[in-house]
C-alpha positions as CSV (number, residue, x, y, z in Angstrom):
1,X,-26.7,53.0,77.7
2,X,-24.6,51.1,75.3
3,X,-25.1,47.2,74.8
4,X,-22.0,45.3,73.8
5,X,-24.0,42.7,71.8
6,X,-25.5,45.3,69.6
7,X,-22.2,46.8,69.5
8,X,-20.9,43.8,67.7
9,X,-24.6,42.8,65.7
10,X,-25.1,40.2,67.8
11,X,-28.5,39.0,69.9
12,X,-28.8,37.8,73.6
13,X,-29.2,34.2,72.0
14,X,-26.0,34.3,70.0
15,X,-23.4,31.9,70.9
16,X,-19.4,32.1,72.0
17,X,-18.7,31.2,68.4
18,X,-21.1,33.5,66.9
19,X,-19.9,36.4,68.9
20,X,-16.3,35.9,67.7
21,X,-17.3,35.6,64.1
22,X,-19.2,38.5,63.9
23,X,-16.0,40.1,66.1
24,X,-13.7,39.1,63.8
25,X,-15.7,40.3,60.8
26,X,-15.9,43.7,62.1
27,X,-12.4,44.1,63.7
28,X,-11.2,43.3,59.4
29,X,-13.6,46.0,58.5
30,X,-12.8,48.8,60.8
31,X,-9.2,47.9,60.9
32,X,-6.9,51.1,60.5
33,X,-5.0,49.6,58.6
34,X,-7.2,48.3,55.9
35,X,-8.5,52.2,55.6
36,X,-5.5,54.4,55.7
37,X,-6.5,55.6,52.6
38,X,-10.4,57.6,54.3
39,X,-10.4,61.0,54.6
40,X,-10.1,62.7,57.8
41,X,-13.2,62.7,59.1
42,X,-14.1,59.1,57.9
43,X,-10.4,57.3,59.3
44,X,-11.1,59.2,62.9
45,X,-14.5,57.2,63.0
46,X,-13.4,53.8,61.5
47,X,-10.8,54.1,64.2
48,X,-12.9,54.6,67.2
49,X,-15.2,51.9,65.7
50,X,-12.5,49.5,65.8
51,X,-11.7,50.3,69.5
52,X,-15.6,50.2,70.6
53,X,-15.7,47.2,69.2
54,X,-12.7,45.8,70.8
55,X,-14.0,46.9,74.3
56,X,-17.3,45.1,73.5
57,X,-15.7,42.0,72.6
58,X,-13.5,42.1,75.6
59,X,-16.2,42.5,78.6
60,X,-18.3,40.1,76.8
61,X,-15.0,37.7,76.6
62,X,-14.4,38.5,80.4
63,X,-18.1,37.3,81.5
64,X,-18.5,34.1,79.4
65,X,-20.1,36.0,76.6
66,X,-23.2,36.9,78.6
67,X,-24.7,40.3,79.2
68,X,-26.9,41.4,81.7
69,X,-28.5,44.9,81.6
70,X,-29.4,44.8,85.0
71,X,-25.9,45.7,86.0
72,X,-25.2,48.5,84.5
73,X,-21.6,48.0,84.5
74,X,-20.3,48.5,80.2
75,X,-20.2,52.1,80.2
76,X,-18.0,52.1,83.2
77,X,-15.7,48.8,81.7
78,X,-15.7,51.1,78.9
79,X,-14.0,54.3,80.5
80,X,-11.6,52.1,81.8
81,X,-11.0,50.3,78.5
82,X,-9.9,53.8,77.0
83,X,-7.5,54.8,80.1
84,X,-5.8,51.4,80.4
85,X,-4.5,51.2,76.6
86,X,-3.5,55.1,76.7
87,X,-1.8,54.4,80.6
88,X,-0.4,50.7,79.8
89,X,0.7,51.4,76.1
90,X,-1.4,48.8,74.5
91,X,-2.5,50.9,71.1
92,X,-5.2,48.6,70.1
93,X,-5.9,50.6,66.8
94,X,-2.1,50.0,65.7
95,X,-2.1,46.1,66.9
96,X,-1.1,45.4,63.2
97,X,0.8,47.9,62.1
98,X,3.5,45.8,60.2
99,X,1.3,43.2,59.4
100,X,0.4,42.7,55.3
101,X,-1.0,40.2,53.1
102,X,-1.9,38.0,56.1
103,X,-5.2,35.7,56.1
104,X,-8.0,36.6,57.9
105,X,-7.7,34.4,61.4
106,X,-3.8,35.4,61.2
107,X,-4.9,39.1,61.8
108,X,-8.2,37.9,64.3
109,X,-6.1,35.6,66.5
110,X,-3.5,38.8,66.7
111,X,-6.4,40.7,67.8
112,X,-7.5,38.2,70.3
113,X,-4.1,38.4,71.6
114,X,-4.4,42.1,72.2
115,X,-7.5,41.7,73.5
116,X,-5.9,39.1,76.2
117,X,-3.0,41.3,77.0
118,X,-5.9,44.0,78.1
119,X,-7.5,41.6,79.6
120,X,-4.8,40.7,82.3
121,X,-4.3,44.6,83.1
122,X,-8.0,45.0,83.3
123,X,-8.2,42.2,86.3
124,X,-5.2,43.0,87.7
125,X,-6.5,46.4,88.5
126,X,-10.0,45.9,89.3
127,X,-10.2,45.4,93.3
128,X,-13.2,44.0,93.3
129,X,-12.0,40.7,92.2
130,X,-10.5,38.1,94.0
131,X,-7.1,37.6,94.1
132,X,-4.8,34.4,93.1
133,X,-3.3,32.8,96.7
134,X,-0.1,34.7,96.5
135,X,3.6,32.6,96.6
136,X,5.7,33.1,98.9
137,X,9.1,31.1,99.7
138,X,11.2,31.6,102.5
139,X,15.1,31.4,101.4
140,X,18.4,30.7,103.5
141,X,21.2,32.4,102.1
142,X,25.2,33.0,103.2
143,X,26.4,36.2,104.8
144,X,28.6,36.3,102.5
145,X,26.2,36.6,99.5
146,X,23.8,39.0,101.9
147,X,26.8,41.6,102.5
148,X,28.2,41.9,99.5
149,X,24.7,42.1,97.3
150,X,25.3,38.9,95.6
151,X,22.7,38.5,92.1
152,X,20.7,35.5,92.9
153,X,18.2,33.4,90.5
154,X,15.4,31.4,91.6
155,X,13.4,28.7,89.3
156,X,9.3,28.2,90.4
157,X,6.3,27.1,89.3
158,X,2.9,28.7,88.8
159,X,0.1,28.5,87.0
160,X,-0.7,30.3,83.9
161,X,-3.4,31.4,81.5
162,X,-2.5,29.1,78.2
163,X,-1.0,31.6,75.8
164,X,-1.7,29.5,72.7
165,X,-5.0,29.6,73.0
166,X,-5.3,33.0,74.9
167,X,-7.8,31.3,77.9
168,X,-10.1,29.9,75.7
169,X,-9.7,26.3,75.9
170,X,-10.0,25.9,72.2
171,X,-8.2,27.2,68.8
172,X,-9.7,30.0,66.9
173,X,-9.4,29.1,63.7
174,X,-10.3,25.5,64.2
175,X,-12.6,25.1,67.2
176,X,-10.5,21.9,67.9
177,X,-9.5,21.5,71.7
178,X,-6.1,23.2,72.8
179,X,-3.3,20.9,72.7
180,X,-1.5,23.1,75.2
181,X,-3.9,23.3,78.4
182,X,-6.1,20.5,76.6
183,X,-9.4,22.7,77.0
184,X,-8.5,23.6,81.0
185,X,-7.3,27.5,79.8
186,X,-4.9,27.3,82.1
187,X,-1.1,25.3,82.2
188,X,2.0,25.2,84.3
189,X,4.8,26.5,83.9
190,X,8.1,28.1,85.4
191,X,9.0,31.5,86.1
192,X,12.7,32.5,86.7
193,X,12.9,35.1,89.2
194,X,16.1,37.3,90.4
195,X,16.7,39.3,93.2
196,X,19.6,41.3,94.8
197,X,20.5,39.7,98.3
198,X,20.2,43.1,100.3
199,X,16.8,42.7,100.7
200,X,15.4,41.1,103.3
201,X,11.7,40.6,101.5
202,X,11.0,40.7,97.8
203,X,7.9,41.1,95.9
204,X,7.0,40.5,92.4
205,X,4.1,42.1,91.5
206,X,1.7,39.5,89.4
207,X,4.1,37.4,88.8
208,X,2.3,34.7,90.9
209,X,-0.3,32.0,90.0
210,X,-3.5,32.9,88.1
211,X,-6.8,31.6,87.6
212,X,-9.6,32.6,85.6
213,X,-11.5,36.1,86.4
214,X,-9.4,36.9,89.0
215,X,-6.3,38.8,89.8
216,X,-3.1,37.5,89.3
217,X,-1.1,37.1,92.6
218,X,2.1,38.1,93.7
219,X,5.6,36.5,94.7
220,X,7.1,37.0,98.3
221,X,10.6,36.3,98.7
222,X,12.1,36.3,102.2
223,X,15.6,35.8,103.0
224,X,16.8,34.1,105.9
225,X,20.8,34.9,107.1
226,X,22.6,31.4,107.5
227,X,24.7,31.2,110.7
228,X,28.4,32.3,110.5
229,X,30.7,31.2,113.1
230,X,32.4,34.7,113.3
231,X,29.6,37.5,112.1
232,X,25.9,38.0,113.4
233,X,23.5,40.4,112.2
234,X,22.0,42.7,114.7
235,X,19.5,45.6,114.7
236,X,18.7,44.9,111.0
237,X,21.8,46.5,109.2
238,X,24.6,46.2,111.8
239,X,27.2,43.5,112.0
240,X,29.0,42.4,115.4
241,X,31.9,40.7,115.3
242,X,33.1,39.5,118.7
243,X,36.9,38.7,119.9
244,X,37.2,35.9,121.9
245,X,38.8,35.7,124.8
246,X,41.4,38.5,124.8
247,X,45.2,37.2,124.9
248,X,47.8,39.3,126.2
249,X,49.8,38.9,122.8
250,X,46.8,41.2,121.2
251,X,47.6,44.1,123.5
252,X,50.3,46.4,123.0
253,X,51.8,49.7,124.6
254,X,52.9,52.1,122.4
255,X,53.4,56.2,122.6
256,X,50.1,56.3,121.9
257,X,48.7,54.4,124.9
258,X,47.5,50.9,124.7
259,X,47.0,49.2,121.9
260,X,44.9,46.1,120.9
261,X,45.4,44.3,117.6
262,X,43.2,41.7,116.1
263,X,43.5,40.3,112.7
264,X,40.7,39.2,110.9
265,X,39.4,37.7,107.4
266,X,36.5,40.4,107.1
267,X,33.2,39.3,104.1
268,X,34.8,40.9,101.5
269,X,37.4,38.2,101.2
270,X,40.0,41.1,101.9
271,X,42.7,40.6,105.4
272,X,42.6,43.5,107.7
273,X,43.5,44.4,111.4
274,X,41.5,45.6,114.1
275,X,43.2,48.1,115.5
276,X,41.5,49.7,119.2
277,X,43.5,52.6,120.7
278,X,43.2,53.0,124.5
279,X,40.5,50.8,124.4
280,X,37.9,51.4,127.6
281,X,37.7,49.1,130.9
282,X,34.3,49.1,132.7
283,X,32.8,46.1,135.3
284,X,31.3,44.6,132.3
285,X,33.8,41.5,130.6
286,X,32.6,43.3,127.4
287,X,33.4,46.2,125.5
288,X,32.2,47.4,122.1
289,X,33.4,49.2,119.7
290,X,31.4,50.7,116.4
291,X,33.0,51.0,112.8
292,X,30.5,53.5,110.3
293,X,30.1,51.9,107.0
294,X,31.1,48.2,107.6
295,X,27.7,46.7,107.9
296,X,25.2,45.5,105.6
297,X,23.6,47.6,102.8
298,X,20.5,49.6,104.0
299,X,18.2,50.3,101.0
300,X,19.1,53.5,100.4
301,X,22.9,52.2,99.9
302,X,24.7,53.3,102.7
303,X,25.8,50.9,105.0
304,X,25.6,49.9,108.8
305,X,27.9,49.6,111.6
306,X,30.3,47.3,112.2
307,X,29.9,46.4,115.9
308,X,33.3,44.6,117.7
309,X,33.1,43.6,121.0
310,X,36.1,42.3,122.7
311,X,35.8,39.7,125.8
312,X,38.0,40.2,128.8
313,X,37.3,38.0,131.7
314,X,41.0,38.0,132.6
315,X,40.7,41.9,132.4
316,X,44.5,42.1,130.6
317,X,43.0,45.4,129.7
318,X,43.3,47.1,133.2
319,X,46.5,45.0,133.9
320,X,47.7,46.8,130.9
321,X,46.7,50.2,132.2
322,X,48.5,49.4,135.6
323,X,51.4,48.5,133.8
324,X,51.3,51.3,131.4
325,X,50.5,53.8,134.7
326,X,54.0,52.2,136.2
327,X,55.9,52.3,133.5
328,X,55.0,56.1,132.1
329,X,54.1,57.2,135.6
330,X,51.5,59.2,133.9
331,X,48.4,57.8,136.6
332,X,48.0,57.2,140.2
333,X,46.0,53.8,140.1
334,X,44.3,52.9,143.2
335,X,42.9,49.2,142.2
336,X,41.0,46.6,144.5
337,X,40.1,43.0,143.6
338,X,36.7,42.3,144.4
339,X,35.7,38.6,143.0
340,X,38.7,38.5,140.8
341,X,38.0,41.0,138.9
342,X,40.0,44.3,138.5
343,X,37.9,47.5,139.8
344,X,39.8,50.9,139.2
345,X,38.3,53.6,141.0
346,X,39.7,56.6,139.6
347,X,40.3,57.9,135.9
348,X,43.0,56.3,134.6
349,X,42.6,57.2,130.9
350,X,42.9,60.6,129.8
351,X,43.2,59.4,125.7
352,X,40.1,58.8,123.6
353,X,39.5,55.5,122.3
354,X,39.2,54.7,118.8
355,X,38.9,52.0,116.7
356,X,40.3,51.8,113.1
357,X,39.4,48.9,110.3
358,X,42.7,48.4,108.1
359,X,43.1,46.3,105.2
360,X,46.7,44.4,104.9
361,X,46.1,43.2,101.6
């Protein structure tokens, strides 16, 4: 069973300070870079010195510089090690590539840095650690915005692990107290966040608030539909749109039948009429009618219905049939009034309704 500390030279007495000496020592040593010029043989194992001794330096880094043998746990921290770089794209052995005639704690601190990045993977994907309180902010937005997927940007704050001095409360090449988090390791700072408004909740994957040995959270966005004094969501995806109280102006007859008209202003800022062809009549002082395609955006970009429903207390619709009955003498109406309100008993419409959405402008 391998022992980090004797990976890097080190004892169980060595100190924070001594470890990252020695680290840093080591990690100039078996640097790729500084031995392109090995043979074969000799480069392969220079190389996968550098990376053992990176994954030392990193669990040791991760618990306070301690080790217990008790638990058991580097050989596993070190298979994972291996298969987060190669699955993450974090090539630890090419960390300075394009870096030449740099001074020693130049090329350590730019280690350390890749060493933090891993870091952050590593807890983010270990389950067994507690994760951050997530964020999560509840958001009113317009229809408007919702139905035509409107790009929106939000500013928050969170809490970070300090990137100057990668979580370590102090500054590698002088030991002298971050001026950043001022020796906390952590800061605040903003994130700017943008989402599409078709979605009703959005997460951001660790993009939350972190804290030390423990996961990074996540950020929940939920959107809220402001109220419109014309449109209302229902059933998720569908709009309804509901004429008020029917006028007699709005219906028509025509050699189609009867004919109702209503112009509206629709969410995409265009003009259109509603036009409802031998629209139905039932005991109900509603009637509604469904347009495909006119709703909301569903996530797998179709859209839903359009739902109108017309409001006919006055029922001008079944005075219109009578008329129309009279005037074409194409049915035999047989209508009683029962509360005021026009029941017909028999079929008076032989024509199939539609509906139709068309834009004037």
């Amino acid at each position: 069973m391998k022992n980090p500390l004797e990976i890097l030279e080190c004892t169980y007495k060595s100190t924070p300070e001594e470890i990252t000496k020695k680290f840093k020592k080591m990690a100039m040593k078996y640097h790729p870079d500084r031995n392109s010029t090995l043979d074969g043989n000799t480069k392969k194992e220079y190389e996968n010195k550098f990376k053992e001794i990176n994954c030392a330096f990193t669990y040791l880094k991760k618990n306070n510089f301690k080790y217990d043998s008790s638990r058991a746990d580097f050989d596993n921290y070190s298979n994972i090690f291996a298969s987060k770089i190669f699955k993450n794209g974090i090539d630890i052995g090419h960390l300075f590539q394009n870096i030449r005639n740099i001074n020693f704690d130049s090329i350590a601190n730019n280690i350390l840095k890749g060493i933090n990045d891993f870091q952050g993977i590593y807890d983010n994907s270990n389950s067994k650690l507690t994760k951050t309180d997530d964020v999560s902010i509840n958001a009113n937005i317009e229809l408007f915005d919702i139905y035509n997927n409107v790009k929106k940007e939000i500013t928050i704050d969170v809490t970070k692990k300090c990137s100057k001095c990668m979580a370590l409360g102090y500054t590698i090449d002088t030991k002298d107290e971050c001026n950043e988090c001022n020796g906390q390791k952590i800061v605040k700072t903003t994130h700017e966040l943008s989402f599409y408004s078709m979605f009703k909740n959005i997460k951001f994957k660790s993009m939350g608030n972190e804290e030390l040995n423990k996961r990074t959270g996540n950020v929940y966005i939920n959107l809220f539909c402001k109220k419109h004094p014309l449109f209302r969501i229902i059933d998720d995806y569908n709009l309804l749109y509901r004429i008020p109280i029917l006028q007699k102006e709005n219906i028509s007859h025509t050699n189609e039948g009867i004919v109702i008209t209503k112009y509206i202003q629709f969410l995409d800022l265009k003009n259109y009429n509603i036009i409802i062809k031998n629209p139905a009549t039932s005991l109900s002082l509603f009637y509604e009618y469904e347009i495909e395609e006119y709703g909301l955006y569903i996530p797998t970009k179709t859209r839903g219905k359009l739902v109108v429903e017309i409001c006919d207390p006055n029922n001008y619709i079944g005075h219109s049939y009578i008329q129309y009955g009279k005037i074409n003498k194409t049915h035999n109406y047989n209508v009683s009034i029962l509360n005021n309100t026009y029941i017909q008993n028999n079929v008076y419409n032989t024509k199939k309704t539609s509906i139709e959405l068309n834009c004037i402008n």
